[in-house]
Backbone bond lengths (Angstrom), bond angles and torsions (degrees), N, CA, C in turn:
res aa  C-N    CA-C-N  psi(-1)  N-CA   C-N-CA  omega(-1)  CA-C   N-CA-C  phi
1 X - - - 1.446 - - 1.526 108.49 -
2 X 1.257 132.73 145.87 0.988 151.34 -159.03 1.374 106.32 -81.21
3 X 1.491 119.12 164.61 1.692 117.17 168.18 1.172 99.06 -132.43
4 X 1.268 155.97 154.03 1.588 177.73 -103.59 1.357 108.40 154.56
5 X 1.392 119.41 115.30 1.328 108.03 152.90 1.690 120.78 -86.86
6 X 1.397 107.45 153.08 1.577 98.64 -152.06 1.547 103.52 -67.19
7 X 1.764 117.07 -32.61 1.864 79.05 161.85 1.166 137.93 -15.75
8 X 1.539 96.19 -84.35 1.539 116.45 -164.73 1.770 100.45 -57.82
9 X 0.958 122.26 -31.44 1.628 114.48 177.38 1.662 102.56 -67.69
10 X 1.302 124.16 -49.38 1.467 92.71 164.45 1.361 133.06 -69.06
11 X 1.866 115.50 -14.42 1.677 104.09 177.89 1.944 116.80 -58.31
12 X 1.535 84.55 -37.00 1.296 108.86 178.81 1.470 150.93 -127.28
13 X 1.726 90.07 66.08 1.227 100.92 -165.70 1.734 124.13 -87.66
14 X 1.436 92.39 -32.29 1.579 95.16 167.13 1.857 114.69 -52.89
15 X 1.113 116.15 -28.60 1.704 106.40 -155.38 1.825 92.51 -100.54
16 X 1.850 118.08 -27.63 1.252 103.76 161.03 1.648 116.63 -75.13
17 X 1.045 136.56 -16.84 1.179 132.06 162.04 1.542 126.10 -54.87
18 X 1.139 103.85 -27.52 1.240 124.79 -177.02 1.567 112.82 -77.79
19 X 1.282 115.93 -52.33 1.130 124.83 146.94 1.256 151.35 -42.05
20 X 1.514 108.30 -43.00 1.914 123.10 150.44 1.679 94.17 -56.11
21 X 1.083 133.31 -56.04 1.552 129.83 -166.18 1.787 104.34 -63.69
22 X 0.893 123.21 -2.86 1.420 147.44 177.94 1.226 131.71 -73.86
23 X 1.763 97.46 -62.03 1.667 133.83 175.00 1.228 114.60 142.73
24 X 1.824 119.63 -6.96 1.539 113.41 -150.66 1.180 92.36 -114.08
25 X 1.601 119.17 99.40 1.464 124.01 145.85 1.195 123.34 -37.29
26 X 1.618 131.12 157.94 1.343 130.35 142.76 1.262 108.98 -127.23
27 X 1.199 118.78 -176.11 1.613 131.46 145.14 1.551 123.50 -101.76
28 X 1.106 103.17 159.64 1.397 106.10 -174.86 1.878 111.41 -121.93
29 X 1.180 99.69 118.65 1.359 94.93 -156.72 1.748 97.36 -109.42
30 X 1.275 135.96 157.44 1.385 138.41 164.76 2.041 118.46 -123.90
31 X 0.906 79.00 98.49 1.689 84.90 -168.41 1.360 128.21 68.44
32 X 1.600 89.57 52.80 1.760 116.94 162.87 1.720 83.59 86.76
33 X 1.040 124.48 -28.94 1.604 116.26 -165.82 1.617 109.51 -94.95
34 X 1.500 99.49 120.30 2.055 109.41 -163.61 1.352 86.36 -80.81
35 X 1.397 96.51 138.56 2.008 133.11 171.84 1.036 129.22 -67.76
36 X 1.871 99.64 -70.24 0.983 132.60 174.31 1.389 140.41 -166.45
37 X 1.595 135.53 123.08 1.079 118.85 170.81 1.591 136.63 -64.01
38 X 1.290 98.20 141.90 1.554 119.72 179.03 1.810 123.07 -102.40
39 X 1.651 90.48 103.47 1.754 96.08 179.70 1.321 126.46 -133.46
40 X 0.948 123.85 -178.05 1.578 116.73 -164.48 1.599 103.96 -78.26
41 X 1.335 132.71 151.76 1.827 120.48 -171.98 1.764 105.70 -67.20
42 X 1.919 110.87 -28.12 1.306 118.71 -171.13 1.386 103.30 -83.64
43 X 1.358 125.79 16.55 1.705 125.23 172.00 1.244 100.49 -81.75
44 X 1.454 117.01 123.06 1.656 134.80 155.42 1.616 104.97 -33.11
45 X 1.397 96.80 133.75 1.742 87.73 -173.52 1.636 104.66 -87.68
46 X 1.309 106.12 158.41 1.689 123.12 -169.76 1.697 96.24 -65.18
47 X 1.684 89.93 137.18 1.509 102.94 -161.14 1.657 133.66 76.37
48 X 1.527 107.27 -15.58 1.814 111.70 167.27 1.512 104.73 -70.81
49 X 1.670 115.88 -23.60 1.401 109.33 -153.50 1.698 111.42 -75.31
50 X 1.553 102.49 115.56 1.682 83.10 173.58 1.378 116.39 -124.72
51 X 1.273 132.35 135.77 1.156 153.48 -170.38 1.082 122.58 -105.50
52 X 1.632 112.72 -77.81 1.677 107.24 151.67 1.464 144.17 2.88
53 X 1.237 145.90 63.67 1.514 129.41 -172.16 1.817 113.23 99.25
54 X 1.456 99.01 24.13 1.788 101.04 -153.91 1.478 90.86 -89.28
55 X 1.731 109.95 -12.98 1.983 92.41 167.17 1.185 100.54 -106.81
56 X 1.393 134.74 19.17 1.654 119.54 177.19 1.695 118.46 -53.10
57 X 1.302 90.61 107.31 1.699 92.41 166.70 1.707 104.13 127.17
58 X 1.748 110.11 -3.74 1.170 114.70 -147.70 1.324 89.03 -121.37
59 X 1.094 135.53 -35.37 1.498 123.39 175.60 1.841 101.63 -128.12
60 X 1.338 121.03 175.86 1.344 146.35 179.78 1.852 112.40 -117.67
61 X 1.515 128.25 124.69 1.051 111.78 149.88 1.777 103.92 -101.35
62 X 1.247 89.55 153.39 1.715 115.16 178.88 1.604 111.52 -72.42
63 X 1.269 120.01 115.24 1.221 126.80 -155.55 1.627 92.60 -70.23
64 X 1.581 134.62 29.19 1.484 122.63 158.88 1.242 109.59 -131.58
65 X 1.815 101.39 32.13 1.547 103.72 -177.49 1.467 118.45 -57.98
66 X 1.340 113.25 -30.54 1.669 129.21 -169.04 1.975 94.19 -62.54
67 X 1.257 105.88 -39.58 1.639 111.80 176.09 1.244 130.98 -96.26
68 X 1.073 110.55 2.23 1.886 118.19 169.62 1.463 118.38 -58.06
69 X 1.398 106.38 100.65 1.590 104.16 172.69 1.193 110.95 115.51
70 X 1.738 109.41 -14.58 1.447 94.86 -169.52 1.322 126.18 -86.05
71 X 1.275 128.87 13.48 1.340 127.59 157.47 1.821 115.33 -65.17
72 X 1.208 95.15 -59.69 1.424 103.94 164.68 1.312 114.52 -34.67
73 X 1.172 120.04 -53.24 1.340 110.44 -163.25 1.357 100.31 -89.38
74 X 1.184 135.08 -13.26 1.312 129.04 167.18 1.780 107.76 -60.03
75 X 1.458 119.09 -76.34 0.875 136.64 172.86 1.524 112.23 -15.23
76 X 1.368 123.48 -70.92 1.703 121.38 163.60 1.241 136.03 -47.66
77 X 1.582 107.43 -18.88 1.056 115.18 165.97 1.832 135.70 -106.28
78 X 1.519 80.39 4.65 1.818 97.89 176.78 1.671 124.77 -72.20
């Protein structure tokens, strides 16, 4: 993620705006020291995001997943 010093975030705020509308956050920092981040309002807020376990319940692995194939793969390599 980017850093801005807040000058340049006001020279150029239309074209970083444009950019949050994009996907590309920054921060905005004022004398090397960051302020605040800048994100789109439709960004999932930090910490809602879950990933982890997001198909639990939705698929099955086959308790010989660790062994699927491995004859095959023996075989090509014999």
């Amino acid at each position: 993620m980017r850093t801005i010093n807040i000058h340049d975030a006001k020279a150029h705020l239309s074209a970083l705006v444009d950019g949050v509308v994009r996907g590309e956050s920054f921060v905005i920092a004022k004398a090397g020291k960051p302020l605040v981040k800048v994100v789109r309002l439709d960004s999932p807020d930090a910490g809602k995001v879950r990933r982890l376990g997001f198909l639990k319940g939705e698929i099955q692995v086959p308790d010989d997943f660790d062994q699927m194939g491995s004859a095959e793969i023996e075989n090509r390599f014999a």
